[in-house]
N, C-alpha and C positions, 0 to 999 in steps of 0.2 A: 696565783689562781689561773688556773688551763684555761685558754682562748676558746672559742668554737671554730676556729681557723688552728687552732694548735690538736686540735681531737680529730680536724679532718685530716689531717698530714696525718698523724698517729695513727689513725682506723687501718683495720686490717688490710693488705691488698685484697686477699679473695674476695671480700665483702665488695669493696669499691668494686672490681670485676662483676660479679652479680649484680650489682643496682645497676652498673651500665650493659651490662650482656640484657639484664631484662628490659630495659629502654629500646634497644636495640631489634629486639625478638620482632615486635611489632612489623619494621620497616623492612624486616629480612624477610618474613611472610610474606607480602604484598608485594613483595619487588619483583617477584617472576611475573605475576600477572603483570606490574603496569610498562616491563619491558613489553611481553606478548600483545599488550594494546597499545604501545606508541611504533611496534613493529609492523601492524597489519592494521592500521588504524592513522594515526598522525604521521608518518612518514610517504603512502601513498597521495594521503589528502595534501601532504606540500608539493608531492613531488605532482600530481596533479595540476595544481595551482601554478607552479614553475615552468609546465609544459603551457597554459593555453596562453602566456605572448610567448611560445615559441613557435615556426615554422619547423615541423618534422617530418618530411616526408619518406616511408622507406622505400617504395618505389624508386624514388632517383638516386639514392646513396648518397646523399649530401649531409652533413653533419646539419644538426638543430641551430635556428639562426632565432636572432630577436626580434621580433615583428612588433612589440609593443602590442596595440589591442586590438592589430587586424583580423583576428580571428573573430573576434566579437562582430567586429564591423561587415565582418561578411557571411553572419548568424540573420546579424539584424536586418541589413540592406541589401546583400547580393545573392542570399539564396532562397528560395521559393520554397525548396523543397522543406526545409527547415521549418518554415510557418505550418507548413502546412501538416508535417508532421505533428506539430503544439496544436493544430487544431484538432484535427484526430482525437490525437489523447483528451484534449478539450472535451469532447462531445462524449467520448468515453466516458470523461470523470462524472462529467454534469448528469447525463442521462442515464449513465451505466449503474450508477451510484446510487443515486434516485431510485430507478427503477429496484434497486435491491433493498434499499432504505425501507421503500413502501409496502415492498411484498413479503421482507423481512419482520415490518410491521405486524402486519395481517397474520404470519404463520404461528409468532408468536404468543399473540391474544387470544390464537387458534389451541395452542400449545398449553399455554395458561390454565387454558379450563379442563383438561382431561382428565389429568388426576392421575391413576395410576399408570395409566397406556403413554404418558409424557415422554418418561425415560426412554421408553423403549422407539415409538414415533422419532424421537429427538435422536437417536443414533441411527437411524436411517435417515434422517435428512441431513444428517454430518456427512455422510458418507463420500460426497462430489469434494467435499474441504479437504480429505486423506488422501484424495487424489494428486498425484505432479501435475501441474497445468499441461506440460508438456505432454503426457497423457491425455486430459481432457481434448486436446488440441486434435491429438490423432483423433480419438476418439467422433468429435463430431465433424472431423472433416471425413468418414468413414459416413457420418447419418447425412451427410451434405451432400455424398457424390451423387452424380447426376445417373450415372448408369445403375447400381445398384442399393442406392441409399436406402435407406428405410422413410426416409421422410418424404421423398418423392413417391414412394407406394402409396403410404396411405394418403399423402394426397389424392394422389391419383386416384384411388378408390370414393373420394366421398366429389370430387369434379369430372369425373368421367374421361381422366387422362390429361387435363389442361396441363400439370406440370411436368408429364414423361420426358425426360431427359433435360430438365432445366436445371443449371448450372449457378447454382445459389453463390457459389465463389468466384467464379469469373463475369459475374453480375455487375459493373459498380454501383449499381443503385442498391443494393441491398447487402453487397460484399463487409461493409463495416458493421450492419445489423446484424449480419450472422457470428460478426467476431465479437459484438455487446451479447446476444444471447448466451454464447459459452462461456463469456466471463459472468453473466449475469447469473445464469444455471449454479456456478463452481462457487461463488460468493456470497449466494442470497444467506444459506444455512450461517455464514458467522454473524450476516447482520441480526438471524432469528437469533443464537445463541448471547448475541450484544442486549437486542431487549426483552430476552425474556427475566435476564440474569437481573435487568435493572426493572422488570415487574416483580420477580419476585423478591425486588428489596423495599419495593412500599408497604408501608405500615399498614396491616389489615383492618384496623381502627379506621383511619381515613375513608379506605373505600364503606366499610359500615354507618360511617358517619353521613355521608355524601349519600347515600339509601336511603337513610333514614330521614333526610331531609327532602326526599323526594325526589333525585335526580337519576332522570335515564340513562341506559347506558352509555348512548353516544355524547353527553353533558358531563356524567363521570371520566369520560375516554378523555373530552377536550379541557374538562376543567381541573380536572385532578391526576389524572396518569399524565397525559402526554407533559406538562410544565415538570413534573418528577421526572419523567422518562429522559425530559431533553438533554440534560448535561452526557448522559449515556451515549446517546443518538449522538451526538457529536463528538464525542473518541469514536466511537466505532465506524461515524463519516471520514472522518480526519483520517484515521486507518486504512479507509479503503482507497482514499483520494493518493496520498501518497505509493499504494502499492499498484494505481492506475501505471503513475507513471514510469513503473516496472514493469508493465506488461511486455511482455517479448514473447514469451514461449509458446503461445497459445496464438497471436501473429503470425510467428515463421512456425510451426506445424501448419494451422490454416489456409494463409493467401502468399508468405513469405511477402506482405506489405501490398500486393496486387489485389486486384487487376490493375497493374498501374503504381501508383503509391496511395491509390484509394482508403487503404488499411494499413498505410505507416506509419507508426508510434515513435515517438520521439524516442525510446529505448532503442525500440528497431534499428530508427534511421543513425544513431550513434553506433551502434553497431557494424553496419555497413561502414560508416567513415572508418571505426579503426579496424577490423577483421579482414572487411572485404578492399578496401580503397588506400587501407594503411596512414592516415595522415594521422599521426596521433597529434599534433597541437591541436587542429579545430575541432579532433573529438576529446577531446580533454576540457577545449570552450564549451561544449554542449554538451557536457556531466557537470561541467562547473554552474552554465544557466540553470539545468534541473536542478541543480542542489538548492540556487537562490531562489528559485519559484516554490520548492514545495518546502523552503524556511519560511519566505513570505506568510505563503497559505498557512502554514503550522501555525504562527502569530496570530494569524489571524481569527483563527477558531476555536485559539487557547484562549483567547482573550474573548472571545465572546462567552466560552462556558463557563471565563472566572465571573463572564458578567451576570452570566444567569443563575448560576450559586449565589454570587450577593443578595440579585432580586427575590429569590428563595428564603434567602436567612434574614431578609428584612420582611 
């Protein structure tokens, strides 16, 4: 009697060939990509990681030395400008974010109810999103200048000249406010496009339901939309929070970080260390902190929206 071990010897080669060619096919597919993503992807992130306890300076010509983790140490405790950079972007995220949060809100609700003019409304407020920042950048430092802006005209027109020639950028009291407004301008339209897409995923039963049981609008807005809306509201916070801390382009078009480092973002100021100052280990430290800050925050906002899906489905 033939084994099933004496039929596998037996079996054709070409057949065995074909069961293992098709096993095969799968891994041969997918192999260019996950070369192309451990080439432009995991290999920078170690070779990164390698650099920040290295001491690299190009300036002096000295090969790369071991410093262990005084890079870090002179992130945390010897440089100023470093904080102050994080604070910056800080007040970017918090307020810049916010302010788009809310008025993305508003345009939304706004949006909601037009009905056929939506579409068309809605690609004209996309419009500042198709833009390159770095575009946007010229752009309002062009509505910003002091001598021929436009925004100083019509000032000027409705105060009787109080701001002729005032210099909104070399300002530092207001130099960061005019670098939240072009980010706030360029960004509002995705936070409208984040909640309109999540108004019009509630069940139109609900909101009829909630009428019909007598609740106003602003009762229906806090009792029934906004709890539906939140898990929304929060990827498209989360989104905007992390691409704070990419702000660069719209920075160096604007103030290049001045008056000062009044408007230096921690992108910025990493920039400077490796392009202009060349120290690639301590800027390899400070892409390494941004990376563990905006993981932190990532955790922390995922883990709030999986809290608030639960309190949802319970």
């Amino acid at each position: 009697m033939e084994t099933k071990v004496g039929r596998d010897v037996l079996a054709p080669q070409p057949a065995r060939l074909v069961a293992r060619g098709f096993r095969l096919t799968p891994v041969l597919m997918v192999l260019p990509a996950v070369v192309v993503l451990l080439a432009i992807t995991v290999f920078p992130l170690v070779f990164t990681l390698r650099l920040t306890v290295m001491s690299w300076e190009l300036t002096t010509g000295f090969p790369p030395q071991f410093v262990r983790l005084q890079n870090f140490a002179r992130a945390f405790f010897q440089d100023p400008r470093f904080w102050n950079a994080m604070m910056n972007t800080g007040i970017l995220a918090v307020v810049g974010v916010g302010l788009q949060t809310l008025i993305g809100m508003g345009l939304a609700l706004e949006l909601h109810q037009l009905g056929r003019l939506r579409t068309f409304v809605l690609s004209l407020l996309l419009i500042p999103v198709m833009i390159a920042p770095v575009i946007a950048g010229f752009q309002f430092r062009m509505i910003y200048n002091d001598q021929f802006g436009p925004l100083n005209y019509l000032l000027d027109r409705f105060t009787g000249g109080r701001f002729h020639g005032y210099a909104w950028l070399a300002d530092p009291r207001v130099a960061l406010g005019a670098v939240m407004f072009t980010d706030v301008w360029q960004w509002t339209p995705f936070m409208t496009l984040v909640v309109l897409a999540g108004l019009q995923a509630i069940p139109a039963e609900l909101l009829e339901a909630a009428e019909v049981d007598g609740a106003t609008g602003p009762q229906t807005l806090r009792r029934v939309m906004l709890p539906l809306l939140l898990p929304v509201i929060v990827i498209g916070v989360l989104v905007r929070f992390m691409d704070t801390f990419k702000l660069f382009d719209i920075v160096y078009q604007l103030t290049a970080g001045g008056p000062g480092n009044v408007t230096e973002t921690i992108a910025y100021y990493t920039y400077l260390e490796g392009f202009k100052f060349f120290s690639l280990g301590y800027t390899s430290a400070l892409a390494f902190i941004q990376l563990v800050v905006i993981t932190v925050v990532a955790q922390v906002f995922l883990r709030y929206q999986k809290r608030v899906r639960a309190g949802m489905a319970t």
